[in-house]
C-alpha beads as a LAMMPS data file, in Angstrom:
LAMMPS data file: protein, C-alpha beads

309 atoms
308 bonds

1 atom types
1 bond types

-500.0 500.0 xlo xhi
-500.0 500.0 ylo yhi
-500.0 500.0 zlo zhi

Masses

1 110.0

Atoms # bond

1 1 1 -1.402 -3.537 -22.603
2 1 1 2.202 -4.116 -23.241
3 1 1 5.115 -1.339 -23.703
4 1 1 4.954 -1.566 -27.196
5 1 1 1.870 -1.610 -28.107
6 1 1 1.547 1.739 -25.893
7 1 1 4.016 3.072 -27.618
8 1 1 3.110 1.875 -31.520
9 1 1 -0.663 3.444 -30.422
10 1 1 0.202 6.840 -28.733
11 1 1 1.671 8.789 -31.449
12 1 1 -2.071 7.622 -33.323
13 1 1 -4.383 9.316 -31.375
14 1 1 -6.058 13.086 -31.696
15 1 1 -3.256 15.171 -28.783
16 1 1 -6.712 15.887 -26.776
17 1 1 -6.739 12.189 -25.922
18 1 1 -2.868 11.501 -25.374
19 1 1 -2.941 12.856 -21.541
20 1 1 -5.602 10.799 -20.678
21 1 1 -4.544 7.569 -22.528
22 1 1 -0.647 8.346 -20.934
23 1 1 -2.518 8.580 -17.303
24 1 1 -4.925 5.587 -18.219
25 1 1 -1.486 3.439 -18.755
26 1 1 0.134 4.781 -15.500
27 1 1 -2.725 4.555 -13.259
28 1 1 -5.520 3.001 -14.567
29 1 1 -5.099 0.107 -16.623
30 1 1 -5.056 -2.684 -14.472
31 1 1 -9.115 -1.165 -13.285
32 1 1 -10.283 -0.938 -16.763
33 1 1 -9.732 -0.840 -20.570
34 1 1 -8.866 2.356 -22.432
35 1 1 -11.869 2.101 -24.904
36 1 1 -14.265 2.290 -21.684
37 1 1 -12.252 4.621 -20.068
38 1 1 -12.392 6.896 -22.828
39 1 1 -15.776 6.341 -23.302
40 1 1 -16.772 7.485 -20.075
41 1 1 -15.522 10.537 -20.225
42 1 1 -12.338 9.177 -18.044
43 1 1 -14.438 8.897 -14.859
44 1 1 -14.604 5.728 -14.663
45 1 1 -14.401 5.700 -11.400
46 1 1 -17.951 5.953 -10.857
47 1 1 -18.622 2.366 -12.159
48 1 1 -15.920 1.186 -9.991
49 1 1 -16.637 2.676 -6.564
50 1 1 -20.161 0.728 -7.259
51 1 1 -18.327 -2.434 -7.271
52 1 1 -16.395 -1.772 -4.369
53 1 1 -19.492 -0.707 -2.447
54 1 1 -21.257 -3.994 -3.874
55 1 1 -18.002 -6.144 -2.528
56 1 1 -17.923 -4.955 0.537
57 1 1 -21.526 -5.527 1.668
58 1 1 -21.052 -8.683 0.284
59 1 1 -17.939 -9.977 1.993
60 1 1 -17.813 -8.145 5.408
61 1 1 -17.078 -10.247 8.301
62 1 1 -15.513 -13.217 5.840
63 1 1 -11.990 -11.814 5.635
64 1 1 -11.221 -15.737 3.984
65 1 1 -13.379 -15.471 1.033
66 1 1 -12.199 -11.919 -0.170
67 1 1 -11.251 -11.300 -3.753
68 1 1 -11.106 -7.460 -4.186
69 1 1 -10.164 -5.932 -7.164
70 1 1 -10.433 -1.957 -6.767
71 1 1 -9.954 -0.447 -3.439
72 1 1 -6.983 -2.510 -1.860
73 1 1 -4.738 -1.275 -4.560
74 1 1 -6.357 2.265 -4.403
75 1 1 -5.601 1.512 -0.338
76 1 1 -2.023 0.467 -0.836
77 1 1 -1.417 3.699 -2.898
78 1 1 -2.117 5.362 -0.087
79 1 1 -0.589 3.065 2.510
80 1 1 -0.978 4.506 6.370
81 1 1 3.353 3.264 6.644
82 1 1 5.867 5.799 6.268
83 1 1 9.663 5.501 5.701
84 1 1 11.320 6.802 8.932
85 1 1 14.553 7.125 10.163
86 1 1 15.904 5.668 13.815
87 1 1 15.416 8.884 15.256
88 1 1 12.287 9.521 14.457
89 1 1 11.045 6.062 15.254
90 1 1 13.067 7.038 18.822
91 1 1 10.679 9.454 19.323
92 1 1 7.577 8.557 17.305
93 1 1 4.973 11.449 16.901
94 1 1 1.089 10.656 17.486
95 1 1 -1.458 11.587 14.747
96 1 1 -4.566 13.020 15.562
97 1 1 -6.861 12.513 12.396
98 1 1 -4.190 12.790 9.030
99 1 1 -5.871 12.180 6.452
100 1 1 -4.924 10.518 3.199
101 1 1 -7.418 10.909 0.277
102 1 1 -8.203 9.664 -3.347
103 1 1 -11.079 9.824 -5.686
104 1 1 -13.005 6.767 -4.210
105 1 1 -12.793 8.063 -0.710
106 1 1 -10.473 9.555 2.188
107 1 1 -9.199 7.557 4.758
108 1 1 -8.197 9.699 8.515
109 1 1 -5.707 7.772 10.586
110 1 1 -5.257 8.081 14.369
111 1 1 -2.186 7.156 16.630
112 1 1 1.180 6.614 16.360
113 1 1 2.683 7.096 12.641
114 1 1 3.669 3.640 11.612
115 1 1 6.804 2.669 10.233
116 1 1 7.537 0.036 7.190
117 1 1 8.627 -2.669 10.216
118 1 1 5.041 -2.115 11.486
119 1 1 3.810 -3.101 7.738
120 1 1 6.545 -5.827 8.103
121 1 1 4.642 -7.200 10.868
122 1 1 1.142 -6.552 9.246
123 1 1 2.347 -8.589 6.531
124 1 1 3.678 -11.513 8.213
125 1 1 0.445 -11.279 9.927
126 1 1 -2.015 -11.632 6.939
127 1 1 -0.029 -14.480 5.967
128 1 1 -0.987 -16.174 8.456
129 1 1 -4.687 -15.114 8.329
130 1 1 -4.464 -16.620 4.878
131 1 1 -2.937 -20.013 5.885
132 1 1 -5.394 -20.500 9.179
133 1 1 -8.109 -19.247 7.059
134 1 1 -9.318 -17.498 10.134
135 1 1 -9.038 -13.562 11.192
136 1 1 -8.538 -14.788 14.898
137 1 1 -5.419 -17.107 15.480
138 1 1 -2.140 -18.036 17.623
139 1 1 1.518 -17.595 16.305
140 1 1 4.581 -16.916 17.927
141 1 1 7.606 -14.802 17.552
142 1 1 9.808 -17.405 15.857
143 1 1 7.268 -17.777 13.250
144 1 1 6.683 -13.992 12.771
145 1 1 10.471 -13.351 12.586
146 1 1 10.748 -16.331 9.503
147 1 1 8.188 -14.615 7.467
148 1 1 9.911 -11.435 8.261
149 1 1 13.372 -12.707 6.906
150 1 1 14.596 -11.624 10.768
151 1 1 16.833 -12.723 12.607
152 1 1 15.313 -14.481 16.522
153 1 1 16.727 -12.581 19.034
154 1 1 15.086 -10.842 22.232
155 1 1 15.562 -7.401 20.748
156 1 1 13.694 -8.693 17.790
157 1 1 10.954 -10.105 19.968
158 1 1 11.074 -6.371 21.556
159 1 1 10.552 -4.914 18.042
160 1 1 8.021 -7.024 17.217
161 1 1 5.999 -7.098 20.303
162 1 1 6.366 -3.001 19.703
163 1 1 4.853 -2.939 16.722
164 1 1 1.848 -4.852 17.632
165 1 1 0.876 -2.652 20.207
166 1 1 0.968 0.030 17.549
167 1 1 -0.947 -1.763 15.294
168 1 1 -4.242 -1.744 18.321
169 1 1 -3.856 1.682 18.478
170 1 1 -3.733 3.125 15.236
171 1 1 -7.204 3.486 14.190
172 1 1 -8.274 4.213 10.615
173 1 1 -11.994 5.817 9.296
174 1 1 -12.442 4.864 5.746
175 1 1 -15.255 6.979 4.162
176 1 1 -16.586 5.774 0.918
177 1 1 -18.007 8.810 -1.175
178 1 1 -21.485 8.629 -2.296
179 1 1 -21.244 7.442 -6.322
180 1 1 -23.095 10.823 -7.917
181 1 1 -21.877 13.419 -5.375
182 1 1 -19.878 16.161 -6.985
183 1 1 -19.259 17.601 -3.121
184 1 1 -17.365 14.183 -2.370
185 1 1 -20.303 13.461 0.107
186 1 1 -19.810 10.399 2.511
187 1 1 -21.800 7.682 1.908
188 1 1 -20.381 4.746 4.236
189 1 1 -17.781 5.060 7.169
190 1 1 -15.896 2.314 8.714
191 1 1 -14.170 2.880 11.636
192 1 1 -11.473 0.296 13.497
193 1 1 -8.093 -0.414 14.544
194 1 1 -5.865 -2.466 12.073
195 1 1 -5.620 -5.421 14.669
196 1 1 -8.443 -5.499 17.556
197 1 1 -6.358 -7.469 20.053
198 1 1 -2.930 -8.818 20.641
199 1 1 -2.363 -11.555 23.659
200 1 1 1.490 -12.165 24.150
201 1 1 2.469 -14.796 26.457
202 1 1 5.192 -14.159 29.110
203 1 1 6.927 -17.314 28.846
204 1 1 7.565 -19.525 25.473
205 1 1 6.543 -16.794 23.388
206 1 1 2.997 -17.457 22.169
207 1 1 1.379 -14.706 20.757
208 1 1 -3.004 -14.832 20.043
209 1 1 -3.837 -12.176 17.765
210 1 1 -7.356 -10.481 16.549
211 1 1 -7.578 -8.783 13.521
212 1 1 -10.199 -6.315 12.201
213 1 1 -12.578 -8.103 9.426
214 1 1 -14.079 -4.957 8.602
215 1 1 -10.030 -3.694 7.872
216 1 1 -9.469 -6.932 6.393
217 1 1 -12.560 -6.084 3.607
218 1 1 -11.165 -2.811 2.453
219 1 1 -7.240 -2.728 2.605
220 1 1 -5.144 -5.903 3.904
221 1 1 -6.255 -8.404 1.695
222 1 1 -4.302 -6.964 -1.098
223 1 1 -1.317 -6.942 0.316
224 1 1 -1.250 -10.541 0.435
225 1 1 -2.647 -11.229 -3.100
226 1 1 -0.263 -8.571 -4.474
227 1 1 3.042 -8.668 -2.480
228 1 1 5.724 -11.466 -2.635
229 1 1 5.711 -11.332 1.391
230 1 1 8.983 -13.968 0.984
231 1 1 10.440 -11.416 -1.581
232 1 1 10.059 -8.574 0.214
233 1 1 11.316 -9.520 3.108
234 1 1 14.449 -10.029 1.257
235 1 1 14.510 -6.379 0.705
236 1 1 16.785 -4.575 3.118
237 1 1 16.011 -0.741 2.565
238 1 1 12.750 0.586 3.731
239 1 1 12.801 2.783 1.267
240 1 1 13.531 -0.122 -0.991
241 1 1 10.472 -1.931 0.612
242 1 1 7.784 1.032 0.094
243 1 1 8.806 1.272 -2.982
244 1 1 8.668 -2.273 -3.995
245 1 1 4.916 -1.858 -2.284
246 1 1 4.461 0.918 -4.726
247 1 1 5.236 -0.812 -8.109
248 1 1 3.021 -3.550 -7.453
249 1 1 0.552 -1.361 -7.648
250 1 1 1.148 0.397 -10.404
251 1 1 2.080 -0.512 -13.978
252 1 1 5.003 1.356 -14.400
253 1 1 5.833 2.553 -18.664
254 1 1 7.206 5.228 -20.708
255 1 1 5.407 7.906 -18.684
256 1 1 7.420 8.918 -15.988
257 1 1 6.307 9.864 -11.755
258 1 1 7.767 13.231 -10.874
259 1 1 10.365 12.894 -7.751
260 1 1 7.767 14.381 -5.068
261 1 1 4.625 12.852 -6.831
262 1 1 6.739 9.392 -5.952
263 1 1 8.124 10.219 -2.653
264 1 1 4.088 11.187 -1.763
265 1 1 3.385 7.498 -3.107
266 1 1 6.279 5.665 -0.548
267 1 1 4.826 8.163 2.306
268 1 1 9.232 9.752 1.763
269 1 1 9.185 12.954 3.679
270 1 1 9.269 15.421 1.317
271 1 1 10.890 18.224 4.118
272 1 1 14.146 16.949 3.840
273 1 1 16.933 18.718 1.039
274 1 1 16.670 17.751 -2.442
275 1 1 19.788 16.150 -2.770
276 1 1 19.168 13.819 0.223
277 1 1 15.748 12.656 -1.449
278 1 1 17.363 12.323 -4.530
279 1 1 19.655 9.842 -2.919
280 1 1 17.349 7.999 -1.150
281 1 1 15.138 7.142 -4.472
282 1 1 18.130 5.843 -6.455
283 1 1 19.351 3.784 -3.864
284 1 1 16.136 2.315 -3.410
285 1 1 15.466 1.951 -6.934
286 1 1 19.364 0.387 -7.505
287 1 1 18.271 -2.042 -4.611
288 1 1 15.118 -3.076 -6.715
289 1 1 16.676 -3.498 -9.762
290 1 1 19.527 -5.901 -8.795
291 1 1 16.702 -7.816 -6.711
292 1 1 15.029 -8.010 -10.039
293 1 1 12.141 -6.316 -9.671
294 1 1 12.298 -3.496 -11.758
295 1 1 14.165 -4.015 -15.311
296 1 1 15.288 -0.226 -15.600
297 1 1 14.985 2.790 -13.785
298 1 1 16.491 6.896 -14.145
299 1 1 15.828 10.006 -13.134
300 1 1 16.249 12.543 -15.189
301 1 1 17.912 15.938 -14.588
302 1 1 14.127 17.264 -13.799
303 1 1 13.499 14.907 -11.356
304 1 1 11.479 12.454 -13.390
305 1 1 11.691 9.442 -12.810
306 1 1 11.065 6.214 -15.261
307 1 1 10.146 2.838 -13.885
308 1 1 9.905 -0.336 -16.174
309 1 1 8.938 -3.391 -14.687

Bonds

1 1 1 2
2 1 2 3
3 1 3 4
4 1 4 5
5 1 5 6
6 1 6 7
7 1 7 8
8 1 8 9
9 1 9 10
10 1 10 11
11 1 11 12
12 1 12 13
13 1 13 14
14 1 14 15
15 1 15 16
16 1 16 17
17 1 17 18
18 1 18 19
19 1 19 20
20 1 20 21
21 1 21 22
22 1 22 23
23 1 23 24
24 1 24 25
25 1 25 26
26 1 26 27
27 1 27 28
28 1 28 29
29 1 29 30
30 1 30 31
31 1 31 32
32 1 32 33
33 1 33 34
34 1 34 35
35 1 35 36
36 1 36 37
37 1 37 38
38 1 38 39
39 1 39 40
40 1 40 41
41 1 41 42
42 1 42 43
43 1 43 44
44 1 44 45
45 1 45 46
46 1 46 47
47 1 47 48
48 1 48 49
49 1 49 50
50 1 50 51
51 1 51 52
52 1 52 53
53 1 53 54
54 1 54 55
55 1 55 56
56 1 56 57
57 1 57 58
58 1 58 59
59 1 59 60
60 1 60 61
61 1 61 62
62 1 62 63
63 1 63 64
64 1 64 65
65 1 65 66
66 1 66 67
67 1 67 68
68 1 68 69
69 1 69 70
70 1 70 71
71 1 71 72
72 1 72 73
73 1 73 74
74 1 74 75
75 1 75 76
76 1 76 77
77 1 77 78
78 1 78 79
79 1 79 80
80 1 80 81
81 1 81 82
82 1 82 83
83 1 83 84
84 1 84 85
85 1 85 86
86 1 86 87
87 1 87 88
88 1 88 89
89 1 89 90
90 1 90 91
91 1 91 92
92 1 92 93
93 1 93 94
94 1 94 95
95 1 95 96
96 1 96 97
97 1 97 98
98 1 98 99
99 1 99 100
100 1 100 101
101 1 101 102
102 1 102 103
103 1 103 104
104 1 104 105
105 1 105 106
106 1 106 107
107 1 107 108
108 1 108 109
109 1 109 110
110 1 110 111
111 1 111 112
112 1 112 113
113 1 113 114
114 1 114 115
115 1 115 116
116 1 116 117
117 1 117 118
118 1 118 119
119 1 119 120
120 1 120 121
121 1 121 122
122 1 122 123
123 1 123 124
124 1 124 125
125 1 125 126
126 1 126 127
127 1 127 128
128 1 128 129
129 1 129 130
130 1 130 131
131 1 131 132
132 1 132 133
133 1 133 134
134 1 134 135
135 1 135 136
136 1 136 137
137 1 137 138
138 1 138 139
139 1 139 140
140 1 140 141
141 1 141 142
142 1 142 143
143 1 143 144
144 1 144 145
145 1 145 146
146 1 146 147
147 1 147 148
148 1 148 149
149 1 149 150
150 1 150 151
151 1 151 152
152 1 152 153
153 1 153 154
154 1 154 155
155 1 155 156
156 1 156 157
157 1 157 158
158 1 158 159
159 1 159 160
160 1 160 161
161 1 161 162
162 1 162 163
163 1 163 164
164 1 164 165
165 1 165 166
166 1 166 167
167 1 167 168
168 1 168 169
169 1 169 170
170 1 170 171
171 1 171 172
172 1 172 173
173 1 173 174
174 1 174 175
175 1 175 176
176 1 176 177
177 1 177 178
178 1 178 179
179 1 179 180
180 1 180 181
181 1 181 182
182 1 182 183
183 1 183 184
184 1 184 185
185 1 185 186
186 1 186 187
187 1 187 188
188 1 188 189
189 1 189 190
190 1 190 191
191 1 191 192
192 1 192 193
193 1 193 194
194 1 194 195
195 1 195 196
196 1 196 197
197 1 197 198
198 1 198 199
199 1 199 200
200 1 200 201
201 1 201 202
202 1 202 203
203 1 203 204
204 1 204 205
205 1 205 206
206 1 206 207
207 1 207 208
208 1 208 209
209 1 209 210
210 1 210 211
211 1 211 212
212 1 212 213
213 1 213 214
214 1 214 215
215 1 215 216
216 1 216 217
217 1 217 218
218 1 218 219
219 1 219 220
220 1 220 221
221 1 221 222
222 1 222 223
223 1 223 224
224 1 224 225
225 1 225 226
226 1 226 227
227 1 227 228
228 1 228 229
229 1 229 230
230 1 230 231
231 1 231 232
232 1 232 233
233 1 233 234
234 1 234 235
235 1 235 236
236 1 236 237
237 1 237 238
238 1 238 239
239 1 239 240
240 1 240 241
241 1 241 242
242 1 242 243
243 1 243 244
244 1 244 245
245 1 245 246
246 1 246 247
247 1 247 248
248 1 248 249
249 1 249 250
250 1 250 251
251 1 251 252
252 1 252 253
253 1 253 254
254 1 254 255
255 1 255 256
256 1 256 257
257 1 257 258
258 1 258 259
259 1 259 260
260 1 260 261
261 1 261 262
262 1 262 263
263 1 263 264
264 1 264 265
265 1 265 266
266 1 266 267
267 1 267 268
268 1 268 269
269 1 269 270
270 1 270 271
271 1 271 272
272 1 272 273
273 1 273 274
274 1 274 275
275 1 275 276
276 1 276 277
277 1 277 278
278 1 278 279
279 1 279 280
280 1 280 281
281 1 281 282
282 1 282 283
283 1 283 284
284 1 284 285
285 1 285 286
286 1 286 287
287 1 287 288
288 1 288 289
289 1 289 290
290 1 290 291
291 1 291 292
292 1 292 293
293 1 293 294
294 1 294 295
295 1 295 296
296 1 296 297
297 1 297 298
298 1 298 299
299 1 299 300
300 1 300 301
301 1 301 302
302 1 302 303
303 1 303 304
304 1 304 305
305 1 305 306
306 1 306 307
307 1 307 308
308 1 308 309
């Protein structure tokens, strides 16, 4: 649905309906159409868990042939990368089962908190899936630091080689909830590391990396269908970058986020002073906007802020 046919039909509807059509637009629309969203009561979700269930019995273990629709973006909503400063990625702290949870499921992440350079890496590395069709393959650091938009360099090497080791030791448990359970009962749990194995060569820089299929199925390949890997790596600020992560996942209108409620989204710490967050988001959000990819954006003086793509 376009802007302005949102905004022609809102102000025509009964006000018991205008919540749920204003969160529909926001959150849902891209999953399903308002007249079946309505008509189910707004729990859709049901219908859709089913064919994410469906999907991913079908298309385990055949990380080429994926075409998910539902839980990658749910996934990237809640992305396991947080922004984090140089200090903090200095001294990096070790999770021991955070979890992150939505209405289709929960997911409980383990190891080191990942920064947006580890998703960097990630992404340059599902590129490549994509390209050798294959979730087992050799690269190199030259060719990770071009997807990146990085400059070669040993420290870069360093930072990359880094980050990979992160990547075999985070481990995330995605639990899928059973489709009638009011308790939010577990129906399925997959359990992995985001890459299973990461061979880096001494000399000339080869690098043979492993990835999880079963990770593959139910969060990365979205990230490659929905991100501009090339565009983002254009982006400078990691704010900028989780950010950019979170529009594409959303379909941003007249309804506005609340400051925290967004901040939540980029995985922003929220313990820092007002003010400071403040400034992060519009810097972020100026960055996106001259790199055209959002058309408008303002917070307002109660911390709303509006997005239009």
């Amino acid at each position: 649905m376009e802007l302005s046919e949102y905004n022609d039909l809102l102000p025509t509807l009964p006000r018991e309906e205008q919540r749920a059509f204003q969160t529909w637009f926001v959150e849902h629309q891209e999953l399903v159409s308002w007249e079946t969203f309505k008509s189910q009561g707004y729990r859709h979700q049901v219908a859709v868990k089913e064919d994410i269930e469906k999907h991913i019995l079908e298309v385990t273990g055949k990380p080429q042939q994926l075409k998910l629709a539902f839980m990658p973006t749910t996934m990237a909503r809640t992305s396991p990368f947080f922004v984090m400063g140089k200090q903090e990625m200095k001294d990096r702290p070790v999770y021991q089962d955070l979890i992150i949870e939505n209405a289709w499921g929960r997911i409980t992440i383990s190891g080191p908190k990942l920064s947006i350079y580890d998703e960097s890496v990630l992404l340059a590395l599902l590129v490549l899936t994509r390209k050798n069709k294959t979730d087992d393959f050799k690269t190199n650091f030259s060719e990770l630091c071009e997807l990146m938009g990085n400059a070669r360099g040993k420290n870069t090497y360093a930072a990359i080689a880094a980050a990979l080791k992160r990547l075999t030791k985070a481990t995330i448990d995605t639990e899928l909830y059973k489709l009638d359970s009011a308790k939010k009962e577990v129906s399925r749990s997959i359990i992995g590391h985001i890459v299973d194995e990461a061979d880096l060569e001494s000399d000339g820089g080869k690098i043979r990396v492993r990835l999880n299929p079963s990770f593959l199925t139910i969060y990365a390949a979205n990230l490659t269908t929905s991100l501009d890997v090339a565009e983002r790596a254009k982006i400078k600020g990691d704010t900028a970058k989780a950010a950019y992560r979170f529009i594409k996942t959303h379909n941003p209108g007249t309804v506005p986020f609340g400051l925290l409620t967004l901040c939540h989204g980029l995985n922003l710490s929220v313990e820092q002073p007002l003010a400071e967050i403040r400034k992060q988001i519009k810097a972020a959000l100026a960055e996106l906007k001259r790199s055209g990819h959002l058309q408008s954006w303002r917070v307002d003086k109660t911390d709303r802020v509006f997005l239009t793509k």
